[in-house]
VEXDO-814971 format. One record per residue (C-alpha): residue number from 1; residue in one letter; x, y, z. Coordinates in steps of 0.05 Angstrom, whole numbers. Each point is the difference from the previous one (the first is absolute). Example, Ala and Ser with C-alpha at 12.3 -4.5 7.8 and 13.67 -1.06 7.14 Angstrom:
<rs>
   i aa      u      v      w
   1  A    246    -90    156
   2  S     27     69    -13
</rs>
This chain:
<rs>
   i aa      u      v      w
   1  X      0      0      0
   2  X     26     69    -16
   3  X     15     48     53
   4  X    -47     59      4
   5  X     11     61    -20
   6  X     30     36     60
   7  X     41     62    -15
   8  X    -17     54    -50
   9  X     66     35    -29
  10  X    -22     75    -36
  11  X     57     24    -33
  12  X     -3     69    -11
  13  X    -44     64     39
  14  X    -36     53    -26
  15  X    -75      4     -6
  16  X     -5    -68    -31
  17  X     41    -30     47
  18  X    -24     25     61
  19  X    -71     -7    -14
  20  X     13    -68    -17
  21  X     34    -21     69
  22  X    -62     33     35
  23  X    -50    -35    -43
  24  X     36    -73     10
  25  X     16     13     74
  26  X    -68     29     16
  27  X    -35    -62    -28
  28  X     56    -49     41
  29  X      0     31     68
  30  X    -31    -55     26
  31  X     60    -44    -27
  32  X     64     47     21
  33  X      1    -40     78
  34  X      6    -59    -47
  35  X     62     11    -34
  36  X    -32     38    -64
  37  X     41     66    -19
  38  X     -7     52    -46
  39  X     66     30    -13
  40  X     22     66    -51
  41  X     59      8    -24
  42  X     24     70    -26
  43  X     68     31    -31
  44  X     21     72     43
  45  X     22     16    -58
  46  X    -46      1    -57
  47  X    -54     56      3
  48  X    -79    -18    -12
  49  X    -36     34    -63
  50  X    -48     34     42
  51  X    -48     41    -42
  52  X    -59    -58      4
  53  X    -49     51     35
  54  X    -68    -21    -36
  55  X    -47    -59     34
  56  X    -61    -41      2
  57  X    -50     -8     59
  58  X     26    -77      5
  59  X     54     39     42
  60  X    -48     10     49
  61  X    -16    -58     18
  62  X     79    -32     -7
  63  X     20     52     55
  64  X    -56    -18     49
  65  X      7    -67    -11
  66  X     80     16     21
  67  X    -22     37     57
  68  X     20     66    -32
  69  X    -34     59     39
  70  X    -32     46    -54
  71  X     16     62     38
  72  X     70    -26      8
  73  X      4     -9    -70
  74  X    -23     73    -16
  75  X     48     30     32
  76  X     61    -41     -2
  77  X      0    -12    -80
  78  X    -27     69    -20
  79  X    -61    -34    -28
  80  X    -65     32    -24
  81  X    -68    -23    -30
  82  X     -3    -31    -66
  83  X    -80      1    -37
  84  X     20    -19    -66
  85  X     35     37    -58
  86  X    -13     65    -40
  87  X     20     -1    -73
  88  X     12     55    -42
  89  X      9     10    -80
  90  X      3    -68     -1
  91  X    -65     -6    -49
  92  X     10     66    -52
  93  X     56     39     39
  94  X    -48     68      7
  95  X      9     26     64
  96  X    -77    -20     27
  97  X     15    -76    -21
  98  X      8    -33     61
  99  X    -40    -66     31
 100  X      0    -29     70
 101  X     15    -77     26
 102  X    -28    -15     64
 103  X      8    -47     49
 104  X    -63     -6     16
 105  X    -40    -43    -40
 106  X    -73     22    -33
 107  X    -63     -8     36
 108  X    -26    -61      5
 109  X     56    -32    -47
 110  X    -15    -76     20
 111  X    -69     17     -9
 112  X    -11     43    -65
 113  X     44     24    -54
 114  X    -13     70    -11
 115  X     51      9    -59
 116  X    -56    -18    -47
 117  X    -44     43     34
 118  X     57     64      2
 119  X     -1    -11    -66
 120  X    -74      5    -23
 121  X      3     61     45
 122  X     49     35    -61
 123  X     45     51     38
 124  X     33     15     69
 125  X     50    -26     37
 126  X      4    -79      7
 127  X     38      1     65
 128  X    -53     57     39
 129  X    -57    -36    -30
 130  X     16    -68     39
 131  X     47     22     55
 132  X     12     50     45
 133  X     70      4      8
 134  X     19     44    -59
 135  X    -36     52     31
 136  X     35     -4     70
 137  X     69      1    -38
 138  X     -9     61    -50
 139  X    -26     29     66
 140  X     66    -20     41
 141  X    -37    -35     52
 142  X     25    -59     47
 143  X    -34    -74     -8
 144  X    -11      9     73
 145  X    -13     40     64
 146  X     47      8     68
 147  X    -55    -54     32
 148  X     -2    -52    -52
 149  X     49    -55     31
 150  X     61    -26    -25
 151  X     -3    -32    -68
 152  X    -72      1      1
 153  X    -25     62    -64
 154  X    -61     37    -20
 155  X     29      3    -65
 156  X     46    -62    -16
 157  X     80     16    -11
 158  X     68    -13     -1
 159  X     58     40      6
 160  X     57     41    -14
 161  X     64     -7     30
 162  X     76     13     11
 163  X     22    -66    -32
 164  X     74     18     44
 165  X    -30      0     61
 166  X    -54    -45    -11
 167  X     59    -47     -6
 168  X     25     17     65
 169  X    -65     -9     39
 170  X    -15    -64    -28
 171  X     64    -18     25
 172  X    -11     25     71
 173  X    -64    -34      2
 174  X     20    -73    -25
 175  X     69     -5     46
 176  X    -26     34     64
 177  X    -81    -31    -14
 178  X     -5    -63    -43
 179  X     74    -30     21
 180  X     28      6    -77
 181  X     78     -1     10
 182  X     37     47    -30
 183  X     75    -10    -33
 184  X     41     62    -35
 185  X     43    -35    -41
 186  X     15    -11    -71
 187  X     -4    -62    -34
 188  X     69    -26    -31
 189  X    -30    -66    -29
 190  X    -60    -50    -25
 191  X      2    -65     31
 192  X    -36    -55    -44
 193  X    -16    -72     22
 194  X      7    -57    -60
 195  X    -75      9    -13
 196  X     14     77    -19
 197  X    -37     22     65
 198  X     33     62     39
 199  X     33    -25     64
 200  X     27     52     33
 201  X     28     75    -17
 202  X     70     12     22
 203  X     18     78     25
 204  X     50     45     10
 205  X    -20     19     73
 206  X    -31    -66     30
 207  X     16    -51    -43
 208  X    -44    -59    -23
 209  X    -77      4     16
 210  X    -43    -56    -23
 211  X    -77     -7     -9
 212  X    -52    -46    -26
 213  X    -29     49    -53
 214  X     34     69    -22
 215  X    -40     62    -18
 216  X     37     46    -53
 217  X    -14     73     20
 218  X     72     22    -37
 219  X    -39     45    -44
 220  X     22     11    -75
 221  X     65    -43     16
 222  X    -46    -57      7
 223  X     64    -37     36
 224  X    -38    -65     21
 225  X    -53    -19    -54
 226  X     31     35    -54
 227  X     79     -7      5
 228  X      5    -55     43
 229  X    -56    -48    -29
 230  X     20     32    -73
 231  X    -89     21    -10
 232  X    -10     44    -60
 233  X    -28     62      3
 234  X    -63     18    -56
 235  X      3     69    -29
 236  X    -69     48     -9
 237  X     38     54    -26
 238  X    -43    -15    -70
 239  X    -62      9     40
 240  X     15     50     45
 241  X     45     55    -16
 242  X     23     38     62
 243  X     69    -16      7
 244  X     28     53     56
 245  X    -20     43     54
 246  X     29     66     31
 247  X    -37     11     58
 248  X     10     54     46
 249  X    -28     20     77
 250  X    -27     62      1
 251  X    -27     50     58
 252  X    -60     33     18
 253  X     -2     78    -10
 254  X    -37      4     75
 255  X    -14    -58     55
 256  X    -70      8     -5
 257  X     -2     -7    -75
 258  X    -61    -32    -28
 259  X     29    -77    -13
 260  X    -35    -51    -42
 261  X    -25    -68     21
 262  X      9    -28    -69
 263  X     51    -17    -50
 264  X      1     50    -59
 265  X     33    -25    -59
 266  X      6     52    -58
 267  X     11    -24    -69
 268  X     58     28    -44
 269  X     34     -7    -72
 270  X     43    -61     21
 271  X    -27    -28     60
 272  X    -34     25     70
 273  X     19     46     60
 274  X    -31    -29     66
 275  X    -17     39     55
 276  X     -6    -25     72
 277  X    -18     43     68
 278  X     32    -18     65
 279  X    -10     41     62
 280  X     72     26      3
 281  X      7      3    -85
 282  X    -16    -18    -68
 283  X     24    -58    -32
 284  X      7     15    -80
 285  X     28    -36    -61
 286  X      6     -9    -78
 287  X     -9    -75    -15
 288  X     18      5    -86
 289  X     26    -30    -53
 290  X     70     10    -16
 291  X    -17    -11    -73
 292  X    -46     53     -1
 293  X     34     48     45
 294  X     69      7     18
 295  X     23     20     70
 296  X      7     72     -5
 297  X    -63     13    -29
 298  X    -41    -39     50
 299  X     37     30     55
 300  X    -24     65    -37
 301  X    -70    -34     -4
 302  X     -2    -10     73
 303  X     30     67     25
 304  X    -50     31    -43
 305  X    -55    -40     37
 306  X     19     26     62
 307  X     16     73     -7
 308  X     70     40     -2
 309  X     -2      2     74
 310  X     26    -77      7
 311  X     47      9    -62
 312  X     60      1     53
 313  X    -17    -75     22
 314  X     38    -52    -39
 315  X    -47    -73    -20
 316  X     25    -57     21
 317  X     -3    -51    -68
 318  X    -20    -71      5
 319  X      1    -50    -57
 320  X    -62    -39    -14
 321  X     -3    -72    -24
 322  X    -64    -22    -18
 323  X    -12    -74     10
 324  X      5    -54     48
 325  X     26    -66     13
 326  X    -14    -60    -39
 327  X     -5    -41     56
 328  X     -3     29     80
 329  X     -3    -59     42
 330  X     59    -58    -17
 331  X     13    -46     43
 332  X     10     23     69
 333  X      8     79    -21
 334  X    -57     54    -20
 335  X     17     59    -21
 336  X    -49     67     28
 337  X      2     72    -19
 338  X     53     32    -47
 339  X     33    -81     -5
 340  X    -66    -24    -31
 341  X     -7     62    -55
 342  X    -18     68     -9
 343  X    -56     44    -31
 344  X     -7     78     -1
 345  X    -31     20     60
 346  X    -67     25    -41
 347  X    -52    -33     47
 348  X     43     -9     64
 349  X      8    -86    -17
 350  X     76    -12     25
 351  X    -22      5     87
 352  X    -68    -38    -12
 353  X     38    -53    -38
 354  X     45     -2     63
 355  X    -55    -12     36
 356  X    -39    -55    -37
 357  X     61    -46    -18
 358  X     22      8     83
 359  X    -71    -14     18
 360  X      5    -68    -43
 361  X     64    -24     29
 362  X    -29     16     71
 363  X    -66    -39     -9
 364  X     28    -53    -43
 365  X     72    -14     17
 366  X      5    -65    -19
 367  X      6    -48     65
 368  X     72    -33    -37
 369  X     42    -11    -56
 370  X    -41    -54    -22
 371  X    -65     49    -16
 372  X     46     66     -9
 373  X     -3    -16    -86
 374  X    -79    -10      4
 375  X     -1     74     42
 376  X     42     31    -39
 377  X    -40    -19    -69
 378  X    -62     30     30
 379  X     46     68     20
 380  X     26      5    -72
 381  X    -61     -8    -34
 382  X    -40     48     43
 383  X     51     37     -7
 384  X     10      7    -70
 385  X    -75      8     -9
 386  X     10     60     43
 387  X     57     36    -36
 388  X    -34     -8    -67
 389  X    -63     30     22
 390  X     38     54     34
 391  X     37     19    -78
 392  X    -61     -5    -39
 393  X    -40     49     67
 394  X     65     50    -14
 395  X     -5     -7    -76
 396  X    -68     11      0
 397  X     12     76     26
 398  X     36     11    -69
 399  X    -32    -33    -52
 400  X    -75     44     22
 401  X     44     63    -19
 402  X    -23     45    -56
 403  X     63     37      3
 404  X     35      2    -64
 405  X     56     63     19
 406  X     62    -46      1
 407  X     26    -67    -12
 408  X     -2    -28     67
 409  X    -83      5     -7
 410  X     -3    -26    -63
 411  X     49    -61      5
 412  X    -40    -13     58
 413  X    -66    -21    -38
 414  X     42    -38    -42
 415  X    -38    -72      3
 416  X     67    -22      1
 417  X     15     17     61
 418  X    -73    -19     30
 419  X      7    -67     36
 420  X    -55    -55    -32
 421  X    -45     -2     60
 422  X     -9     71      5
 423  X    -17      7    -71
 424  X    -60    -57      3
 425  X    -16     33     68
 426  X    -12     70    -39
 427  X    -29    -30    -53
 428  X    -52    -40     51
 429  X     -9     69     35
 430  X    -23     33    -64
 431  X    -66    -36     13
 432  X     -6    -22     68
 433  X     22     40     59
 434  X     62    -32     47
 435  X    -33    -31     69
 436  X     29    -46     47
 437  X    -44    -63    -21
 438  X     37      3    -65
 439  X     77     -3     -8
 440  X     14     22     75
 441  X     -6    -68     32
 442  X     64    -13     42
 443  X    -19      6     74
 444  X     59     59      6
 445  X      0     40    -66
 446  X     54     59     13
 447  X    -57     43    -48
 448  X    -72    -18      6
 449  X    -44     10    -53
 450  X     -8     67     27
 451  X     68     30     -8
 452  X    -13    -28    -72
 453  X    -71     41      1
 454  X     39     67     29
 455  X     49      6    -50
 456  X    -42    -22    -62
 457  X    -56     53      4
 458  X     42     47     37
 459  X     44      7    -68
 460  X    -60     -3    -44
 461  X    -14    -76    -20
 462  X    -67    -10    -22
 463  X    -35    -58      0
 464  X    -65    -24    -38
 465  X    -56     -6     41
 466  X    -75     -7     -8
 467  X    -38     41     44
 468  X    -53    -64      2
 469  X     54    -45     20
 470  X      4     39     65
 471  X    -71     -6     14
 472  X      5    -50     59
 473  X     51     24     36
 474  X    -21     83    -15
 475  X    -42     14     65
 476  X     58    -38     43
 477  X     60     51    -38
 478  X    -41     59     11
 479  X      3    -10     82
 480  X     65    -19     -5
 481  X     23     57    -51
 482  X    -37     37     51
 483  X     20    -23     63
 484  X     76     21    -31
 485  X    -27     76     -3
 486  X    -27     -3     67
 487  X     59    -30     34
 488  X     44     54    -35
 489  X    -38     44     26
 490  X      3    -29     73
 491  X     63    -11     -1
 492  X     31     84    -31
 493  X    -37      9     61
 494  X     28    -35     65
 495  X     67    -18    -23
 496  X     64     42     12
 497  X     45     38    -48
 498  X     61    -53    -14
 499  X     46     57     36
 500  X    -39      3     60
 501  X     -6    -70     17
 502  X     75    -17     -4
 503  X     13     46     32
 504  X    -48    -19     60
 505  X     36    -71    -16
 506  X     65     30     18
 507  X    -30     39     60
 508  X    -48    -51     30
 509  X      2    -63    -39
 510  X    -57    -46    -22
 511  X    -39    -47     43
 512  X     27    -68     10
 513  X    -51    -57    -20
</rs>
């Protein structure tokens, strides 16, 4: 009988790995007086990428399954609400074009889909008609008030953060709360057994550390799964174009400024500028194509974005390899976070990804060697379902474009370029409206048919509906279409300007559960 799985070796910190260690060790507590250990093994010397500040409400849940305390969180990682993203020029590139995607989902989704019903309607904004939470965001208001408890939301959300120092607190939290050990050194070597599994890492500081299954958390370098284990790496750069980054930190003119509890992302000639309020800053950045753009003039592209007041500050550049891993769990090693791939951070995927492959290992490490290959064909293919649908969500923001003022728009529609499931998705979508009965069917879709509905009529898809088709369903979309207006209208009321309630965060904090 094999001997069961026992010791958990991440190599690697950052986000990806630290989150990881607190998902696994959370889940095991009850198994650390046994013998089971969690253990995370970072160099001193190399430096984290840091600019991940973009989430999804999964985190949420992740941290208070850790044992994270919200307020704690607030003010440790410089974090702030997150309600969904703003996008701007993204459809025409006039100065009005500009859609909103949510997190919260339409009225009565799992009961009625009022797409079809928008759409008989002919006119208005898709998102206000079904949701509130557009409203609250042009508006600058908080998903929640001083009273609502920890974690808990009147408007559902996620959140921004100093990726840095989120680092850092996760770290804190899974050494001095969840019993994760913690080694500074830097690995010298791979250890294989004759099988081709990883037996132990050999380093600089401590020497040699074995484990029964290795986590790669190395980021681009990939050490474990991809040097080691020799796992190729598949290229999107055909699919998606955005091959760099210059992303720059940038401060508030006053304290007190207004500061937004959404992403904006603003659509230029070669690629996008995001735009993401903390309580202490902004976090800003071109994400473009460096065959549409060179580096000079999207550092141009950017400064002019954000007036001649920042043009002292110097962007920080960042290269950006599409793609992933053609394989992220071999034998006893699974790669997570930068290891497994990379995608331009235009929906916030790279933490919640994090997230969803740690959750797996924690709920499903496999009991032994003997099962680890049966696990570990269940993590790739989930996993690989989950990347894909990820590229064609992201592509999907670029073939809707009418924009036809450079080449980076138009090489974009290219069908070339348009994955095959995306196209028969579009060309489905031309006559029946995306729902979650439909192509949405894996229990933990990263985009719900939702996302898919936001972005669709937000940039001006139409699809071809009958008004008669609607007729069973119409009295049921009209309560909830109005039930959206009313709880806007409840909600511009009682909650707080985003401002104001971290700040009372800061000053008071929020209840615990």
């Amino acid at each position: 009988m094999s001997q069961r799985t026992q010791s958990v070796v991440i190599v690697g910190g950052g986000t990806a790995g630290w989150l990881t260690a607190g998902i696994i060790a959370a889940r095991h507590q009850g198994r650390m007086s046994s013998g089971f250990s969690v253990t995370l093994v970072e160099s001193p010397t190399v430096p984290i990428i840091g600019v991940g500040e973009g989430t999804w409400p999964t985190l949420r849940s992740s941290l208070q399954k850790m044992g994270v305390s919200e307020t704690d969180f607030f003010r440790h990682c410089n974090a702030a609400f997150k309600q969904g993203a703003k996008f701007a020029r993204w459809t025409t590139g006039a100065d009005d074009d500009a859609y909103y995607h949510p997190l919260m989902l339409p009225q009565g989704f799992t009961q009625v889909n009022l797409a079809p019903h928008w759409l008989c309607m002919g006119g208005g904004s898709f998102c206000d008609a079904v949701s509130p939470q557009g409203q609250l965001c042009e508006q600058g208001l908080a998903p929640k008030m001083i009273t609502t408890p920890e974690y808990e939301a009147v408007a559902n959300y996620a959140y921004h953060l100093d990726a840095g120092k989120f680092a850092g607190f996760l770290q804190q939290h899974c050494t001095q709360k969840l019993g994760v050990r913690h080694v500074l050194a830097d690995v010298t070597s791979v250890n294989l057994t004759e099988q081709g599994d990883i037996k132990s890492i050999d380093t600089q500081q401590v020497g040699q550390i074995t484990g029964d299954l290795f986590v790669d958390c190395t980021g681009f370098a990939s050490l474990l799964l991809g040097k080691t284990l020799g796992v190729s790496f598949k290229d999107c750069g055909d699919v998606l174009f955005c091959d760099a980054a210059l992303a720059l930190q940038v401060p508030y003119p006053t304290p007190d400024a207004p500061m937004s509890s959404h992403t904006i992302s603003t659509a230029q000639t070669a690629g996008w500028i995001w735009d993401i309020g903390l309580p202490t800053r902004r976090g800003t950045g071109y994400v473009y194509s460096t065959r549409h753009a060179s580096d000079d003039e999207a550092c141009e592209t950017l400064m002019s974005y954000l007036g001649a007041e920042h043009r002292h500050l110097t962007p920080r550049k960042i290269k950006i390899r599409s793609g992933h891993r053609t394989t992220f769990w071999k034998n006893n090693c699974v790669a997570v976070g930068l290891a497994a791939g990379f995608l331009e951070p235009l929906e916030s995927s790279a933490i919640v990804l994090v997230e969803l492959s740690a959750k797996f290992i924690a709920e499903q490490l496999p009991a032994n060697r003997e099962v680890m290959d049966i696990v570990a064909a269940r993590f790739n293919d989930v996993t690989h379902y989950r990347w894909g649908r990820i590229i064609d969500f992201l592509k999907l923001h670029y073939v809707l474009t009418q924009r036809q003022d450079s080449a980076f728009w138009r090489d974009n529609v290219d069908p070339a370029s348009v994955p095959e499931r995306l196209k028969n998705l579009l060309k489905l979508w031309k006559y029946q409206s995306p729902w979650f009965f439909d192509e949405f069917d894996r229990l933990e879709e990263v985009f719900p048919a939702a996302s898919y509905q936001y972005v669709l009529y937000g940039m001006g898809f139409r699809t071809e509906v009958e008004q008669q088709d609607n007729a069973g369903t119409a009295a049921a979309a009209a309560r909830y279409m109005n039930d959206a207006a009313v709880l806007a209208k409840q909600m511009r009321a009682q909650l707080p300007k985003n401002r104001e309630l971290m700040n009372k965060i800061f000053e008071y904090g929020l209840q615990p559960i």
